[in-house]
NUSE-787482 format. One line per field, with one value per residue (C-alpha): x, y, z; residue number from 1. Coordinates in steps of 0.02 Angstrom, whole numbers, plus 50000, padded with zeros to 5 digits. Example, Ala and Ser with C-alpha at 12.3 -4.5 7.8 and 13.67 -1.06 7.14 Angstrom:
u: 50615|50684
v: 49775|49947
w: 50390|50357
i: 1|2
***
This chain:
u: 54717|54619|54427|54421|54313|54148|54048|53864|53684|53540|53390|53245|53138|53167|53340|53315|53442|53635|53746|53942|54002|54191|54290|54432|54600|54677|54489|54381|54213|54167|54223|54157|53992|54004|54049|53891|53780|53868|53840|53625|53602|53556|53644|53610|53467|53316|53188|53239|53435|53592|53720|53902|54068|54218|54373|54540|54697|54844|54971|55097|55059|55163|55099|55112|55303|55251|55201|55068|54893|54707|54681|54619|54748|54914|54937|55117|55032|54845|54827|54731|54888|54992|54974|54862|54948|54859|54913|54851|54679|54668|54709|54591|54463|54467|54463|54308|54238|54235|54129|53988|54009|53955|53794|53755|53765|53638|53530|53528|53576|53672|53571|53506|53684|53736|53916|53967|54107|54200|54344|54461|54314|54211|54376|54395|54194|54200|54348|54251|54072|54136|54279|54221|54035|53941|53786|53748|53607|53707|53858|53903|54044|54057|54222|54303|54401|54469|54645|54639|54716|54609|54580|54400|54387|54499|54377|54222|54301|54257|54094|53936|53816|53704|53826|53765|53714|53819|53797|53918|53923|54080|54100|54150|54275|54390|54544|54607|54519|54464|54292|54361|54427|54265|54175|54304|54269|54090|54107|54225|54094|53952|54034|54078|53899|53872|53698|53780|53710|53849|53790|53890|53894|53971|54091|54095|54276|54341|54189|54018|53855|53679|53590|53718|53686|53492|53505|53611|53494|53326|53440|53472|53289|53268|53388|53334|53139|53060|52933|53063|53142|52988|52936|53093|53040
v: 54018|54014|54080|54262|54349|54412|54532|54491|54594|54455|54510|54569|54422|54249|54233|54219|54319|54386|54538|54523|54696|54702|54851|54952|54941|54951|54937|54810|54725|54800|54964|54985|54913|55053|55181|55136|55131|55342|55387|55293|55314|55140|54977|54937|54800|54709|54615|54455|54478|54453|54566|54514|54594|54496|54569|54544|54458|54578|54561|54668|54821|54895|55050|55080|55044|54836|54874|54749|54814|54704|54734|54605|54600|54688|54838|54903|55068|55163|55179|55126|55126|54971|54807|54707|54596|54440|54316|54411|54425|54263|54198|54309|54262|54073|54121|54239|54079|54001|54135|54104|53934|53949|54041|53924|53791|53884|53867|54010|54004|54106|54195|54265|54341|54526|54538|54727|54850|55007|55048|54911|54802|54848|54825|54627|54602|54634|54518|54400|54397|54435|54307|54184|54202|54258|54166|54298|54420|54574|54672|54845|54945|55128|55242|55077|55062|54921|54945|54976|54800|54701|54508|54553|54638|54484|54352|54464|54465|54272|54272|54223|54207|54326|54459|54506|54684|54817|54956|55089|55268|55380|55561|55687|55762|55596|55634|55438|55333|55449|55495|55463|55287|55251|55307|55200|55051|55062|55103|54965|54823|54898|54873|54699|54644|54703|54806|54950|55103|55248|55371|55521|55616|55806|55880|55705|55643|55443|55413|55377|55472|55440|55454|55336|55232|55237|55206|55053|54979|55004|54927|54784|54754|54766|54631|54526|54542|54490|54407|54279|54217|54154|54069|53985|53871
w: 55428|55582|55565|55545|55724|55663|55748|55741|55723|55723|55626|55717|55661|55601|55499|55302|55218|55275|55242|55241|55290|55262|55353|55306|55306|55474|55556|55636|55612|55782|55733|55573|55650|55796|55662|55558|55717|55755|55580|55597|55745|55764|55720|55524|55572|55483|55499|55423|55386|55486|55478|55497|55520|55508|55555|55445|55518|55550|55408|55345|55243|55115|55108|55318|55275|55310|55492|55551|55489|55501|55317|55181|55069|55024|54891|54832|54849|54868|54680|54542|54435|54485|54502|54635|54751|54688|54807|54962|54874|54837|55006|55078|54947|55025|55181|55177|55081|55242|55299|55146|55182|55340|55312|55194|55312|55423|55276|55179|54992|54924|54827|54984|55042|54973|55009|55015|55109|55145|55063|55048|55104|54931|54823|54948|54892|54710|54710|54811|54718|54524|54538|54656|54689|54548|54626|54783|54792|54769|54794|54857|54877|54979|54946|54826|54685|54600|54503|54321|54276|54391|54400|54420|54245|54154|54233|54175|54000|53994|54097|54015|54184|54242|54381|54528|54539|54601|54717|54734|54834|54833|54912|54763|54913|54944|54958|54976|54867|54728|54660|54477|54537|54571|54445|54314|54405|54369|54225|54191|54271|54181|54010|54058|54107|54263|54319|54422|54491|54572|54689|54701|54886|54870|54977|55067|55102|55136|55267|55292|55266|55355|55182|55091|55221|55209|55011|55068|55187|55047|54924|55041|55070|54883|54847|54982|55004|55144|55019|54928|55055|55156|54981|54964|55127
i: 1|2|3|4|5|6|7|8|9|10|11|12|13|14|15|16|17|18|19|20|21|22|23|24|25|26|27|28|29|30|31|32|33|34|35|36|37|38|39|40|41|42|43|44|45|46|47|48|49|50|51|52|53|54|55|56|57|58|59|60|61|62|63|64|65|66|67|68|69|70|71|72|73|74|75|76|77|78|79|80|81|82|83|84|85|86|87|88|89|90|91|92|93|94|95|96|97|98|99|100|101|102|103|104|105|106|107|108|109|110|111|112|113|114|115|116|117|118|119|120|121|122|123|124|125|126|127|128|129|130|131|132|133|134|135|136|137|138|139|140|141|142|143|144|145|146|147|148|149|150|151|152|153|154|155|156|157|158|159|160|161|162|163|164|165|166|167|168|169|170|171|172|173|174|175|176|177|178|179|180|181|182|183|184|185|186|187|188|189|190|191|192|193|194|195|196|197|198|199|200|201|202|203|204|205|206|207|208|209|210|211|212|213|214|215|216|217|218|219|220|221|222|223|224|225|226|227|228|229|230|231|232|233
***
Protein backbone atom coordinates (compact mmCIF):
# COMPACT_ATOMS: atom_id res chain seq x y z
CA UNK A 1 0.00 0.00 0.00
CA UNK A 2 1.28 3.25 -1.07
CA UNK A 3 2.30 5.79 1.98
CA UNK A 4 -0.68 7.11 3.67
CA UNK A 5 -0.79 11.60 3.05
CA UNK A 6 -0.06 13.18 6.34
CA UNK A 7 -0.87 16.52 7.21
CA UNK A 8 1.84 18.20 9.20
CA UNK A 9 2.12 20.90 12.36
CA UNK A 10 6.04 21.41 13.07
CA UNK A 11 6.71 22.25 16.64
CA UNK A 12 7.41 25.70 17.52
CA UNK A 13 11.00 24.92 18.51
CA UNK A 14 13.50 22.30 17.77
CA UNK A 15 11.76 18.74 17.03
CA UNK A 16 12.13 16.14 20.03
CA UNK A 17 9.00 14.34 20.44
CA UNK A 18 5.79 13.47 17.82
CA UNK A 19 2.01 12.99 18.08
CA UNK A 20 0.08 10.58 15.63
CA UNK A 21 -3.44 12.01 15.49
CA UNK A 22 -5.66 9.49 13.67
CA UNK A 23 -9.15 10.87 12.29
CA UNK A 24 -12.45 9.41 12.00
CA UNK A 25 -14.14 7.36 9.92
CA UNK A 26 -15.04 8.92 6.66
CA UNK A 27 -12.65 12.12 7.63
CA UNK A 28 -9.27 13.42 6.87
CA UNK A 29 -6.01 14.33 8.59
CA UNK A 30 -6.62 17.86 7.25
CA UNK A 31 -10.00 17.89 8.49
CA UNK A 32 -9.75 16.60 11.72
CA UNK A 33 -6.66 19.00 12.06
CA UNK A 34 -9.01 22.06 10.86
CA UNK A 35 -11.74 20.74 13.17
CA UNK A 36 -9.32 20.73 16.22
CA UNK A 37 -7.87 24.21 15.25
CA UNK A 38 -12.33 25.48 15.19
CA UNK A 39 -12.90 23.74 18.37
CA UNK A 40 -8.94 25.67 20.00
CA UNK A 41 -8.92 28.20 18.32
CA UNK A 42 -5.51 27.53 17.32
CA UNK A 43 -3.80 24.54 15.69
CA UNK A 44 -2.91 21.85 18.60
CA UNK A 45 0.99 23.02 18.61
CA UNK A 46 4.10 22.76 21.03
CA UNK A 47 7.12 23.69 21.64
CA UNK A 48 9.15 20.70 20.94
CA UNK A 49 6.57 18.10 19.30
CA UNK A 50 5.30 17.47 15.82
CA UNK A 51 2.00 16.82 15.22
CA UNK A 52 0.86 14.56 12.40
CA UNK A 53 -2.29 13.62 10.67
CA UNK A 54 -2.34 10.90 8.34
CA UNK A 55 -5.24 10.37 6.35
CA UNK A 56 -6.76 6.68 5.73
CA UNK A 57 -7.02 5.16 2.19
CA UNK A 58 -10.62 4.92 0.86
CA UNK A 59 -11.87 1.32 1.24
CA UNK A 60 -15.08 -0.13 1.41
CA UNK A 61 -17.27 0.18 4.45
CA UNK A 62 -19.75 -2.20 5.57
CA UNK A 63 -21.63 -0.27 7.57
CA UNK A 64 -22.12 2.78 4.65
CA UNK A 65 -23.67 -0.34 2.72
CA UNK A 66 -19.61 -0.98 1.31
CA UNK A 67 -19.55 2.45 -0.42
CA UNK A 68 -15.95 3.78 -0.58
CA UNK A 69 -15.13 5.49 2.87
CA UNK A 70 -11.23 6.87 4.11
CA UNK A 71 -11.59 4.86 7.27
CA UNK A 72 -8.86 2.59 9.01
CA UNK A 73 -10.29 -0.52 9.02
CA UNK A 74 -13.63 -2.33 8.32
CA UNK A 75 -16.48 -3.19 11.05
CA UNK A 76 -19.60 -5.57 10.21
CA UNK A 77 -21.39 -2.96 12.20
CA UNK A 78 -20.86 0.27 14.85
CA UNK A 79 -21.08 -2.02 17.87
CA UNK A 80 -19.24 -3.30 20.59
CA UNK A 81 -21.06 -6.62 20.25
CA UNK A 82 -19.60 -8.41 17.16
CA UNK A 83 -16.67 -9.35 15.92
CA UNK A 84 -13.66 -7.01 14.63
CA UNK A 85 -12.67 -7.31 11.13
CA UNK A 86 -9.14 -8.47 11.95
CA UNK A 87 -7.59 -8.48 8.70
CA UNK A 88 -8.36 -4.78 7.93
CA UNK A 89 -6.76 -3.91 11.34
CA UNK A 90 -3.98 -5.66 10.82
CA UNK A 91 -3.21 -4.30 7.44
CA UNK A 92 -3.70 -1.00 8.65
CA UNK A 93 -1.60 -1.75 11.68
CA UNK A 94 1.56 -2.29 9.14
CA UNK A 95 0.92 0.34 7.31
CA UNK A 96 0.67 3.07 10.10
CA UNK A 97 4.04 1.20 11.12
CA UNK A 98 5.49 2.83 8.29
CA UNK A 99 4.49 5.97 9.73
CA UNK A 100 6.45 5.22 13.37
CA UNK A 101 9.07 4.04 11.36
CA UNK A 102 9.55 7.02 9.85
CA UNK A 103 9.79 9.25 12.86
CA UNK A 104 12.06 7.07 14.14
CA UNK A 105 14.25 7.50 11.37
CA UNK A 106 14.20 11.29 11.99
CA UNK A 107 15.58 10.35 15.25
CA UNK A 108 13.15 10.20 17.71
CA UNK A 109 12.57 6.98 19.76
CA UNK A 110 9.75 5.77 20.34
CA UNK A 111 9.34 6.34 23.57
CA UNK A 112 9.00 9.87 22.61
CA UNK A 113 5.81 9.26 20.23
CA UNK A 114 2.10 9.23 21.95
CA UNK A 115 -0.06 7.76 19.38
CA UNK A 116 -3.77 8.83 20.06
CA UNK A 117 -7.30 9.56 17.94
CA UNK A 118 -10.90 10.30 17.48
CA UNK A 119 -13.25 7.83 17.23
CA UNK A 120 -12.28 5.12 15.03
CA UNK A 121 -8.79 6.68 15.20
CA UNK A 122 -8.56 5.85 19.22
CA UNK A 123 -10.07 2.23 18.62
CA UNK A 124 -6.90 2.11 15.16
CA UNK A 125 -4.30 3.44 18.19
CA UNK A 126 -5.05 1.09 20.95
CA UNK A 127 -4.75 -1.61 18.32
CA UNK A 128 -1.65 -0.04 17.18
CA UNK A 129 0.32 0.71 20.62
CA UNK A 130 -1.17 -2.44 22.89
CA UNK A 131 -0.62 -4.97 20.06
CA UNK A 132 2.17 -3.68 18.16
CA UNK A 133 3.97 -0.92 20.05
CA UNK A 134 3.97 -1.34 23.59
CA UNK A 135 7.26 0.78 23.66
CA UNK A 136 5.62 4.53 22.83
CA UNK A 137 5.16 7.31 25.28
CA UNK A 138 1.47 7.11 25.55
CA UNK A 139 -1.82 6.54 24.10
CA UNK A 140 -5.14 8.34 23.94
CA UNK A 141 -8.36 7.84 22.69
CA UNK A 142 -11.45 10.63 22.43
CA UNK A 143 -15.22 9.22 21.77
CA UNK A 144 -13.47 5.22 21.30
CA UNK A 145 -14.41 1.99 22.03
CA UNK A 146 -12.87 -1.16 21.39
CA UNK A 147 -15.30 -4.35 20.85
CA UNK A 148 -15.89 -6.59 23.74
CA UNK A 149 -13.85 -9.57 22.19
CA UNK A 150 -10.93 -7.55 21.09
CA UNK A 151 -7.40 -8.70 19.89
CA UNK A 152 -6.14 -5.96 22.09
CA UNK A 153 -7.54 -7.56 25.36
CA UNK A 154 -6.29 -11.42 24.19
CA UNK A 155 -2.67 -10.00 23.56
CA UNK A 156 -2.86 -8.08 27.06
CA UNK A 157 -3.89 -11.44 28.61
CA UNK A 158 -0.19 -12.63 27.81
CA UNK A 159 1.70 -9.29 28.29
CA UNK A 160 4.20 -9.03 30.99
CA UNK A 161 5.92 -5.40 29.91
CA UNK A 162 5.22 -2.30 31.27
CA UNK A 163 1.77 -0.65 28.82
CA UNK A 164 1.77 2.50 27.79
CA UNK A 165 -0.61 4.73 29.56
CA UNK A 166 -3.93 5.50 28.38
CA UNK A 167 -5.91 8.54 28.02
CA UNK A 168 -9.46 8.49 27.30
CA UNK A 169 -12.41 11.34 27.13
CA UNK A 170 -16.02 10.43 26.09
CA UNK A 171 -19.18 12.84 26.05
CA UNK A 172 -21.94 11.22 28.50
CA UNK A 173 -24.47 12.50 25.42
CA UNK A 174 -22.96 10.22 22.39
CA UNK A 175 -25.29 8.95 20.62
CA UNK A 176 -22.72 6.82 18.18
CA UNK A 177 -20.08 5.44 20.01
CA UNK A 178 -21.50 5.10 23.50
CA UNK A 179 -20.41 6.53 26.86
CA UNK A 180 -20.78 2.89 28.41
CA UNK A 181 -18.54 1.50 25.49
CA UNK A 182 -16.12 3.55 26.67
CA UNK A 183 -16.16 3.30 29.95
CA UNK A 184 -15.91 -0.93 29.50
CA UNK A 185 -12.97 -0.50 27.52
CA UNK A 186 -11.19 1.16 30.25
CA UNK A 187 -12.17 -0.70 32.41
CA UNK A 188 -11.21 -3.70 30.47
CA UNK A 189 -7.33 -2.25 29.85
CA UNK A 190 -7.08 -1.25 33.38
CA UNK A 191 -7.69 -4.79 34.66
CA UNK A 192 -5.25 -6.09 32.18
CA UNK A 193 -2.31 -3.79 33.21
CA UNK A 194 -2.88 -0.80 31.76
CA UNK A 195 -2.63 2.86 33.78
CA UNK A 196 -5.84 4.55 32.39
CA UNK A 197 -7.55 7.63 33.36
CA UNK A 198 -11.46 8.36 31.60
CA UNK A 199 -12.75 11.70 31.55
CA UNK A 200 -16.33 11.98 31.28
CA UNK A 201 -17.82 15.31 29.28
CA UNK A 202 -21.86 15.78 29.99
CA UNK A 203 -24.33 16.51 27.58
CA UNK A 204 -21.40 16.27 24.96
CA UNK A 205 -22.36 14.14 21.85
CA UNK A 206 -19.73 12.19 19.12
CA UNK A 207 -17.45 15.53 18.84
CA UNK A 208 -14.93 17.56 20.27
CA UNK A 209 -14.72 19.87 23.27
CA UNK A 210 -12.16 22.89 23.89
CA UNK A 211 -11.55 21.61 27.52
CA UNK A 212 -11.06 17.87 26.42
CA UNK A 213 -8.89 19.19 24.19
CA UNK A 214 -6.83 21.31 26.71
CA UNK A 215 -6.60 18.13 29.15
CA UNK A 216 -5.19 16.43 25.95
CA UNK A 217 -2.57 18.82 25.11
CA UNK A 218 -1.23 19.02 29.29
CA UNK A 219 -1.30 15.33 29.13
CA UNK A 220 0.80 15.41 26.03
CA UNK A 221 3.35 17.67 27.58
CA UNK A 222 3.24 15.40 30.57
CA UNK A 223 4.12 12.38 28.68
CA UNK A 224 6.58 14.02 26.62
CA UNK A 225 8.49 16.72 28.76
CA UNK A 226 10.34 19.14 27.32
CA UNK A 227 13.04 18.18 30.00
CA UNK A 228 13.65 14.33 28.82
CA UNK A 229 13.89 14.67 25.61
CA UNK A 230 16.73 17.35 25.55
CA UNK A 231 18.59 14.78 28.04
CA UNK A 232 18.23 12.03 25.78
CA UNK A 233 20.83 13.97 23.25
Amino acid sequence: MAALQRSVVSPAGRHRASVILLHGSGDTGPRVRAWIKQVLNQDLVFQHIKVIYPTAPARPYTPMRGALSTVWFDRWKISNECPEHIETIDSMCRVLTNVIDDEVKNGISKNKIILGGFSMGGGMAMHLAYRYHQDVAGVFALSSFLNKTSAVYQALQKNESVLPELFQCHGTADELVLHSWGEETNKMLKSLGVATSFHSFPNLNHELHKTELEKLSSWIVKKLPVETAMSNE
